[in-house]
C-alpha positions in Angstrom: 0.0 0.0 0.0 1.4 3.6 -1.0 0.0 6.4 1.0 1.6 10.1 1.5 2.1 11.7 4.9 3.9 14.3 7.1 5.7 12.0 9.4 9.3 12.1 10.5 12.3 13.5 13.1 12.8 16.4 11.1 10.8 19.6 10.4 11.2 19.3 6.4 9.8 15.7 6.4 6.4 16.9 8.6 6.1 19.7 6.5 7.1 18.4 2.6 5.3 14.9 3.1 6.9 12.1 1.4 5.4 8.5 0.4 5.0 5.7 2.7 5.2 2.1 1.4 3.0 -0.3 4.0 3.2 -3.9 3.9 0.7 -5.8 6.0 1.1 -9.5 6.1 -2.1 -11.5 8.4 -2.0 -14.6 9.4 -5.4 -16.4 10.0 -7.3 -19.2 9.5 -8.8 -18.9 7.0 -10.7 -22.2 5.9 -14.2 -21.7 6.9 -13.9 -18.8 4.2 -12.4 -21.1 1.8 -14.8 -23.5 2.0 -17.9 -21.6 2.4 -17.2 -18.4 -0.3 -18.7 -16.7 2.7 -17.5 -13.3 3.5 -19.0 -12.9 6.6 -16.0 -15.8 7.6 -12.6 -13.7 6.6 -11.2 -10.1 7.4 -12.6 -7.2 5.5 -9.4 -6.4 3.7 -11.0 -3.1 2.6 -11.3 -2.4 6.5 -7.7 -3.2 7.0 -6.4 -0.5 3.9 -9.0 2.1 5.7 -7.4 2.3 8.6 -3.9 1.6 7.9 -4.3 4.5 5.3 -6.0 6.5 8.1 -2.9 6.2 10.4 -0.3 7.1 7.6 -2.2 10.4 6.0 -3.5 11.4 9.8 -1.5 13.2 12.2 2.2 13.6 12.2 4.3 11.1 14.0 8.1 12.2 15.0 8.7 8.2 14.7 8.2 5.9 12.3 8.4 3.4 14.8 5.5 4.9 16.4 3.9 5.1 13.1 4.2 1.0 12.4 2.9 0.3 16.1 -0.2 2.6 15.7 -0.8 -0.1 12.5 -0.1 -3.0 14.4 -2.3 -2.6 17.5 -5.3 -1.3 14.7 -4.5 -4.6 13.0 -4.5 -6.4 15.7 -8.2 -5.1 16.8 -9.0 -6.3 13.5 -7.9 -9.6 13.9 -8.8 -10.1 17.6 -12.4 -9.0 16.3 -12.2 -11.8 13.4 -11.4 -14.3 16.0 -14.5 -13.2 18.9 -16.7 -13.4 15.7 -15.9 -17.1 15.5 -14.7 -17.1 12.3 -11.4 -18.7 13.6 
């Protein structure tokens, strides 16, 4: 995923912008989906690009760090919410 923001250490990067490249790998079970076509039984993957795009064109971040953990614990709402659905 390619999304432009205003993140970084230095003043030029928060106020030029630049292009993030965002990789999100997830790793679920996903064979109820497989075997029933059902999409009520996987992730929203459309859900998952919403927020991650969210996070990297929102506020500023000194950190990039700090930028990949605010992904991560979103993601990993996303995924705990797959798995209290019972699609796990």
């Amino acid at each position: 995923m390619q999304f432009y923001g205003y993140h970084g250490a230095l003043e030029e990067e928060r106020r030029i912008g630049q292009r993030f490249d965002v990789d999100v790998s997830l790793i679920l079970d996903l064979y109820r989906a497989g075997s029933t076509d059902r999409l009520d039984q996987t992730v929203n993957y459309a859900d998952v690009y919403t927020k991650v795009k969210e996070i990297v064109e929102g506020p500023p971040c000194a950190l990039i760090e700090h930028v990949a953990e605010k992904i991560a614990e979103t993601v990993c709402k996303i995924i705990l919410w797959f798995a209290n659905a019972g699609c796990m």
